[in-house]
C-alpha positions in Angstrom: 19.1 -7.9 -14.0 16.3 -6.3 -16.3 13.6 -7.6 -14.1 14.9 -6.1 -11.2 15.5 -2.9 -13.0 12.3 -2.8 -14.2 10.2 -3.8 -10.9 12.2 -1.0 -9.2 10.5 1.6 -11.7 7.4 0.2 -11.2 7.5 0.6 -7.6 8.9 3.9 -7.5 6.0 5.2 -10.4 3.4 4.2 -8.8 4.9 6.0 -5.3 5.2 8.8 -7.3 1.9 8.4 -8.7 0.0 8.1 -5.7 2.3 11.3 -4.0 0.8 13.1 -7.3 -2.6 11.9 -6.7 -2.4 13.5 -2.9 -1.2 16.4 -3.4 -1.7 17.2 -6.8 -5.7 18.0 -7.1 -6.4 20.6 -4.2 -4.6 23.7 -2.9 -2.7 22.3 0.3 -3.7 25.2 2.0 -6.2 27.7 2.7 -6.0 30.6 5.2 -9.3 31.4 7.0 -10.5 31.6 10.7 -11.7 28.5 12.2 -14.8 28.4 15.1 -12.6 26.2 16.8 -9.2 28.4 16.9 -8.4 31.9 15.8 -6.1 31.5 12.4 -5.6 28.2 10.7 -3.8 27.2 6.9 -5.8 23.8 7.2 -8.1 23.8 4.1 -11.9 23.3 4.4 -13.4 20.1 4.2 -9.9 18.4 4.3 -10.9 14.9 4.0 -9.3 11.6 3.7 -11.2 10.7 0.2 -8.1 11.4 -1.5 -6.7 8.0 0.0 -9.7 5.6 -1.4 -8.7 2.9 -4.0 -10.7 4.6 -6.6 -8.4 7.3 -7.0 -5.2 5.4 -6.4 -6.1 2.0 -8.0 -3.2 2.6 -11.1 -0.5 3.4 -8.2 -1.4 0.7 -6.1 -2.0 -1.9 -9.4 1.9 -0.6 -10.3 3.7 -0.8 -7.1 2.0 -4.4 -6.9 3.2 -5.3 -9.9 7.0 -4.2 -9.2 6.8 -5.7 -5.9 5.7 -9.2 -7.8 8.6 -8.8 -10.2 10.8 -8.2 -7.7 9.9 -11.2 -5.7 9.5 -13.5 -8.7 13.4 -12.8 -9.3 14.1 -13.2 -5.6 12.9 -16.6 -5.7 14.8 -17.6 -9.1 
């Protein structure tokens, strides 16, 4: 019963990292005028670096982990 307990907090702390990680390190939105369209709240240089492994690795390496523990007890 522990093991599930405690692979369900892994996977849901490393979602919550990763959620953190997104949309924690950048202002989500920037009003300016865009050549493309008159008025727009998308920030500049929005890119999808935010999304690479380096910055996520410790999310990822947790909800793995849960997701092991999880299975490890499905299979017992």
């Amino acid at each position: 019963m522990w093991t599930i307990l405690i692979g369900a907090i892994f996977v849901i702390c490393g979602i919550l990292l990763l959620c953190r990680e997104a949309l924690g390190r950048r202002p989500l939105s920037d009003p300016h005028r865009s050549p493309l369209s008159e008025r727009t709240l998308e920030p500049r240089g929005q890119g999808v670096r935010f999304l690479g492994l380096t910055r996520n690795w410790l999310g990822v390496a947790m909800i793995a982990a849960g997701a092991a523990l999880l299975l490890l007890v499905s299979f017992t």
